[in-house]
MARKOLZA-134716 format. One record per residue (C-alpha): residue number from 1; x, y, z. Coordinates in pm, whole numbers. Layout:
<rs>
seq	px	py	pz
NUM	X	Y	Z
...
</rs>
This chain:
<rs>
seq	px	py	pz
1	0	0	0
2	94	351	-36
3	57	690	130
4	-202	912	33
5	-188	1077	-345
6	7	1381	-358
7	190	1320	7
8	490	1177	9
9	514	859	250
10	834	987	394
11	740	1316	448
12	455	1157	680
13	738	960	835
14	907	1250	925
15	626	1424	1056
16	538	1167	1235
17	875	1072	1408
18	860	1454	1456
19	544	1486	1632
20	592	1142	1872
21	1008	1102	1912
22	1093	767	2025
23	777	612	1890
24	991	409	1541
25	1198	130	1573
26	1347	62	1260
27	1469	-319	1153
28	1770	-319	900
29	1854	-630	689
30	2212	-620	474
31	2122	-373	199
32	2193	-84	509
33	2552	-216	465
34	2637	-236	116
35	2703	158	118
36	2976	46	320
37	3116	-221	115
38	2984	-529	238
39	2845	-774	29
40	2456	-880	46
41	2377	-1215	151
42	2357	-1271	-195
43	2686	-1178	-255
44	2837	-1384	-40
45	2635	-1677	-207
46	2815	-1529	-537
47	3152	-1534	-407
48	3118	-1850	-186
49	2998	-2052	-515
50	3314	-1909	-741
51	3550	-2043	-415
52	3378	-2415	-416
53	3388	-2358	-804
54	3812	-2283	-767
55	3821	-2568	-511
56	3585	-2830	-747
57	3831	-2735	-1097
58	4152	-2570	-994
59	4256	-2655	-1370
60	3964	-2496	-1509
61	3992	-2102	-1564
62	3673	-2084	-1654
63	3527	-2232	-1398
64	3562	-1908	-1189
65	3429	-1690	-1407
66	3108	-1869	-1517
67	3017	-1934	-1143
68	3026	-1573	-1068
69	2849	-1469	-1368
70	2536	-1731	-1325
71	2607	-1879	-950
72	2235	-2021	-984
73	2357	-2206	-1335
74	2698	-2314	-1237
75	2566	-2467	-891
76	2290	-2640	-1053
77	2515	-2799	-1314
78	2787	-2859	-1062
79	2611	-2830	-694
80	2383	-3001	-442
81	2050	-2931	-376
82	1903	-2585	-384
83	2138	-2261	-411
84	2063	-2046	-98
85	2288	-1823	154
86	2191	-2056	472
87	2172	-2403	245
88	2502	-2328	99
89	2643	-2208	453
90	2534	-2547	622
91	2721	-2783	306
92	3037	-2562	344
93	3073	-2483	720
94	2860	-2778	882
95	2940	-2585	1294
96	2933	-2298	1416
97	3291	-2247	1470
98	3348	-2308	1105
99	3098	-2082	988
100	3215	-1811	1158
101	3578	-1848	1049
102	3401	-1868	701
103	3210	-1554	753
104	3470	-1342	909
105	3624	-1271	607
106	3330	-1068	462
107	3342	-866	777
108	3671	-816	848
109	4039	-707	613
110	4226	-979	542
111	4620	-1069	750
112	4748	-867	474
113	4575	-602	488
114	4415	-616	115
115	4089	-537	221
116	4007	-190	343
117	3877	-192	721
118	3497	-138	690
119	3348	190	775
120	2999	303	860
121	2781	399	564
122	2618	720	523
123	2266	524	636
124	2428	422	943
125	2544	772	1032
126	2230	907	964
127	2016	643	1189
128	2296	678	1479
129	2170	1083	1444
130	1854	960	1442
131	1894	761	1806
132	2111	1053	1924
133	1840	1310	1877
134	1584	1061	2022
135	1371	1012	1727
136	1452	601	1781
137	1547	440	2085
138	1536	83	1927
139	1715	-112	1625
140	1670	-455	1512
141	1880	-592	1282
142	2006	-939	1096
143	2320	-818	1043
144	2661	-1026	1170
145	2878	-688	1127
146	2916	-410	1386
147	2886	-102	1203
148	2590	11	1397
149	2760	-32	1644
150	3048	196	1518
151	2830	485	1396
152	2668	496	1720
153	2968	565	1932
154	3084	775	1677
155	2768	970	1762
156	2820	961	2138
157	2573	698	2192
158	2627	370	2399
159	2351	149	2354
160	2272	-168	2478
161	2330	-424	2278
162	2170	-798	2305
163	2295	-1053	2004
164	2218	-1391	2243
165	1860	-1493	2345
166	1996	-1556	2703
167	2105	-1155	2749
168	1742	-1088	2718
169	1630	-1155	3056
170	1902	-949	3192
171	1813	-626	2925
172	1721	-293	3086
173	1374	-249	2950
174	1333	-85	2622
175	1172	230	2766
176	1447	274	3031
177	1768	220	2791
178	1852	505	2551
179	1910	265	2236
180	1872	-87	2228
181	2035	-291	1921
182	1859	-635	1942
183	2108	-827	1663
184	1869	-1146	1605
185	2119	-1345	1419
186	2478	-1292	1606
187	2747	-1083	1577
188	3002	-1239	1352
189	3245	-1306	1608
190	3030	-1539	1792
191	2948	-1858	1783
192	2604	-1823	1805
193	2505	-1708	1455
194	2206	-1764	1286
195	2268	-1920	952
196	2131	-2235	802
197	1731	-2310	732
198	1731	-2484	1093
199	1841	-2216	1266
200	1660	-1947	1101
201	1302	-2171	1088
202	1197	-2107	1457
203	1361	-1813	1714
204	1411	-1909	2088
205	1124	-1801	2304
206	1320	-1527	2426
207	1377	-1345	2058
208	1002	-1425	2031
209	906	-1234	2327
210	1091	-952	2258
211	971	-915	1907
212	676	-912	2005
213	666	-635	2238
214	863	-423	1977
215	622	-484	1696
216	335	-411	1965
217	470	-91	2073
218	682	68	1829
219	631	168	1444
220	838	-26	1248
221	1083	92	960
222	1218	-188	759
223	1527	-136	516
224	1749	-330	341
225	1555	-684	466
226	1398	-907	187
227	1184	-1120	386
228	1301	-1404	172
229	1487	-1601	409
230	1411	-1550	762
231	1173	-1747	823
232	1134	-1704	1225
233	1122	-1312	1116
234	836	-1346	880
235	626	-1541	1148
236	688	-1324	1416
237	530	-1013	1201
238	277	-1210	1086
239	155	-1311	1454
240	176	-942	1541
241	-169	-863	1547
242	-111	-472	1712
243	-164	-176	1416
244	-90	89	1719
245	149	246	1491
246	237	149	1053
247	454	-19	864
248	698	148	671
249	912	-28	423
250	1206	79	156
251	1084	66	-195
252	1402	-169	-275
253	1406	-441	-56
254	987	-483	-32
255	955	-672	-361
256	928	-998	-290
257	646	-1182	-225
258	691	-1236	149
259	755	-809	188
260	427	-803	-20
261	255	-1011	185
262	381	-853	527
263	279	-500	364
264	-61	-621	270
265	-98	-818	598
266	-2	-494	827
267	-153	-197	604
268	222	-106	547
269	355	165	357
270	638	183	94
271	889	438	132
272	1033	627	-227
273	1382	577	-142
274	1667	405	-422
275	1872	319	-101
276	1913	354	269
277	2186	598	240
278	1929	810	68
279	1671	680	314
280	1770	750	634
281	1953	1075	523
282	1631	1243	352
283	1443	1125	666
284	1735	1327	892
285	1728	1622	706
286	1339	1625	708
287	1337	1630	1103
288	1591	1847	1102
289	1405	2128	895
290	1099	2047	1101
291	1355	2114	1435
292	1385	2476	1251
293	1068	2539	1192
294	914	2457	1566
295	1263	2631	1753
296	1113	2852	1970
297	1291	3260	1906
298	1650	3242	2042
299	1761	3471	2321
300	2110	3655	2315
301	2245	3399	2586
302	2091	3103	2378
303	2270	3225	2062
304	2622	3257	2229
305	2587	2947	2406
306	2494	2779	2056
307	2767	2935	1815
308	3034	2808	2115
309	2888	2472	2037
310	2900	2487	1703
311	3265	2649	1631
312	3507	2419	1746
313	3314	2096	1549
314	3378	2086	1172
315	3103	1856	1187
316	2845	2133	1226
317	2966	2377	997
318	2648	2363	783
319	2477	2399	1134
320	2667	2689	1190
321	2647	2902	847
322	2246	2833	851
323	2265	2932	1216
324	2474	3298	1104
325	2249	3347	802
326	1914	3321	966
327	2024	3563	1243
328	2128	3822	1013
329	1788	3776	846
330	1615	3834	1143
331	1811	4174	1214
332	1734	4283	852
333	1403	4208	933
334	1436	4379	1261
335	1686	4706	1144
336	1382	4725	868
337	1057	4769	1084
338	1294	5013	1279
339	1313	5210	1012
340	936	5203	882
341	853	5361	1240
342	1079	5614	1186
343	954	5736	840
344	638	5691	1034
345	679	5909	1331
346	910	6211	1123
</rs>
């Protein structure tokens, strides 16, 4: 479904998130962290089918190339059973502790230092701005990597984070904790991943009951997850019966037929964004101008207190020229109804 003709949906996101900060949990999948280089689980099926495809021919130079051009060809010529991220994961790395050796070199530069060190994307900048300013409190995510992680300390935010069912018994309560990252599958440095069709089938009763109370009292804004593989993840939003607050879900990753069904299930609402970089950082600079427009008239003690704030941070240099340009528009205004008394009184 889609927002009302004429109205963008994610200007009514923003308004909303505006209006009621702290009311949006948003649940990321791995198209948030392409932007920052990673592959998409269905990259690493690419990749992991042109290794087994080196490994199967080592004399065949071909044999590369054509598995990373058509993995889904090459693997049905050459594989076993169906060609999936968590079937291929449970052939190739049949424990935990193998599958996370397997895994940590998607996540991770290489002993030689080939591979750049992974960095935050622009979308995970612009959600860690959106938990420092208190528009979310809580993120959900089926991502291994910890660049959430990363662009929330960069922001000066610690939050709580809880990738093991067991740690949820111990959690402060949502409400009470100023971000909460609930990482459903792992963190790739664990060995308590999520990754095969048995694992991902059915969550423990503790990922179960916390699900539920996010889906119950939070809005929910879905990017980068397909729905096409997490089973456990489907069910649980399907058994969430609350509508308190929509659905909103990224125009990319919400065309399969188990995002169309969850949309259509839950009255959601697609969101007009390419990406998640462009995404989350539309939805910040649409709170942001909103933060303008309901700023209350500065005094002179307010205004010195907030240009020291802003000068020594390059970060806030756009901050800071709209900041200098909007008070000299107000004392043009100002200097100008001065003068119209004037003419008036001589």
């Amino acid at each position: 479904m889609s927002a009302r003709r004429g109205l963008s949906s994610l200007v009514s996101l923003a308004t909303s998130m505006h209006s009621q900060p702290g009311v949006y949990a948003v649940l990321l999948g791995s198209g948030v962290s392409t932007g920052a280089g990673l592959l998409t689980g269905w990259g690493v099926v690419t990749e992991l089918v042109a290794r087994v495809a080196a490994a199967s021919a080592p004399d065949d130079a071909g044999a590369v190339a054509a598995a990373r051009a058509d993995p889904e060809l090459w693997w049905s010529e050459n594989g076993e059973g169906e060609l999936g991220y968590s079937s291929l994961l449970e052939q190739l790395a049949p424990s935990a502790a193998a599958r996370q050796g397997l895994l940590a070199g998607f996540f991770e530069p290489g002993s030689d230092d080939e591979t750049p060190v992974r960095q935050p994307s622009m979308a995970h900048r612009a959600i860690a701005e959106l938990v420092r300013r208190g528009s979310v409190k809580v993120i959900v995510t089926t991502n291994f990597d910890r660049l959430m992680e990363q662009a929330l300390d960069a922001a000066g935010v610690s939050p709580q984070v809880i990738s093991r069912p067991e740690a949820v018994n111990g959690m402060a309560p949502l409400a009470h904790s100023s971000a909460t990252v609930i990482k459903l599958h792992g963190d790739y440095r664990d060995l308590g991943t999520r990754n095969t069709p048995a694992e991902l089938s059915e969550y423990p009763v503790e990922w179960t009951g916390l699900l539920e109370q996010v889906f119950d009292e939070y809005g929910l804004i879905v990017s980068g997850w397909s729905a096409d593989w997490d089973v456990a993840l489907v069910g649980a939003l399907e058994q969430s019966t609350s509508r308190r607050y929509p659905l909103y879900w990224d125009q990319r990753s919400s065309r399969g037929e188990s995002a169309k069904r969850l949309l259509a299930g839950r009255g959601g609402i697609v969101l007009p964004a390419s990406n998640a970089d462009d995404l989350f950082g539309e939805l910040v600079e649409s709170l942001e101008a909103l933060d303008r427009l309901s700023a209350p008239p500065l005094t002179t003690a307010m205004a010195v207190a907030r240009l020291k704030r802003y000068l020594p941070d390059p970060v806030r240099r756009i901050d800071l020229h709209d900041f200098g340009d909007g008070r000299r528009q107000r004392c043009g205004r100002r200097y100008r109804r001065s003068a119209r008394l004037i003419r008036r009184r001589w």
